[in-house]
C-alpha positions in Angstrom: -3.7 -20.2 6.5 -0.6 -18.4 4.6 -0.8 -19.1 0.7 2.5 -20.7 0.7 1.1 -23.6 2.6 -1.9 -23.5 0.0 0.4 -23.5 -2.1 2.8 -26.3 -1.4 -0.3 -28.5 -0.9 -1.3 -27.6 -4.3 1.9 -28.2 -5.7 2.3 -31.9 -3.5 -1.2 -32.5 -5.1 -0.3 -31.7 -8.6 2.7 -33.8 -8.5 0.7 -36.6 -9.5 -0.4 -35.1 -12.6 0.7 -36.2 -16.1 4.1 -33.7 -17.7 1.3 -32.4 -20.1 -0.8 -31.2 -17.3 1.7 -29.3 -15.4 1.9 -26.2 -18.6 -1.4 -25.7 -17.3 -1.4 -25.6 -13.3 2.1 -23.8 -14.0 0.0 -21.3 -15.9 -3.3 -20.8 -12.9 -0.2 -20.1 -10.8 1.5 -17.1 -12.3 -2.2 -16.2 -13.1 -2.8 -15.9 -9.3 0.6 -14.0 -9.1 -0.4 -11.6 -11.4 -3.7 -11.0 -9.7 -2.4 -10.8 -5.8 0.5 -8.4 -7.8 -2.3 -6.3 -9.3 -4.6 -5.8 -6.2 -1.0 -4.7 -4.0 -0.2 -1.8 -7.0 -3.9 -0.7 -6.4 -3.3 -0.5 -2.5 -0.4 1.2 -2.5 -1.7 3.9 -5.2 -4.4 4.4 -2.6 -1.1 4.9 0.2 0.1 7.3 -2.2 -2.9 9.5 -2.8 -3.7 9.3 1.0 -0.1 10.2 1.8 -0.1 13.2 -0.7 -3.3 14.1 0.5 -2.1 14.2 4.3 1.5 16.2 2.7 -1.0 18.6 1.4 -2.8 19.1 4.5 0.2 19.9 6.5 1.8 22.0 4.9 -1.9 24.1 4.4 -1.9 23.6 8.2 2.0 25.0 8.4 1.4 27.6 6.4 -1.9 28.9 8.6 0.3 29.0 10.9 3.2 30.6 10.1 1.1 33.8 9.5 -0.1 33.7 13.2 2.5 34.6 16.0 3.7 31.6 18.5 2.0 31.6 21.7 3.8 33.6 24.2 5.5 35.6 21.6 6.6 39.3 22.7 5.0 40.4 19.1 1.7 41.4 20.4 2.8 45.0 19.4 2.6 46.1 23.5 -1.0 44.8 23.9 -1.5 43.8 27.7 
């Protein structure tokens, strides 16, 4: 189930609440927020890192193979 229905089912069932008591559901709310907001920043510094690390690899890998000659090349220096 998506957390906006949660969500408007906890909202339908907190309408009955007293004014006072809303501060406080109000409050567990943006605490949830806050938490879902937190966990999405940690998984996209783990995209990061993994996308640095894969940049990192290919440009190891392109640079190994810049320093060897193309297939087919005519640079084999008359080797047949």
């Amino acid at each position: 189930m998506r957390k906006s229905a949660v969500a408007g089912r906890e909202l339908r069932k907190h309408a009955r609440l007293r004014p006072a008591e809303l501060p406080n559901v109000v409050e567990g709310q943006i605490t949830e927020i806050c938490r879902d907001l937190a966990v999405q920043a940690k998984r996209m510094r783990q995209l990061q890192e993994q996308a640095d690390d894969l940049r990192t690899a290919i440009r190891q890998w392109a640079g190994g193979s810049e320093a060897d000659p193309p297939r087919g090349s005519s640079s084999r220096g008359g080797r047949r």
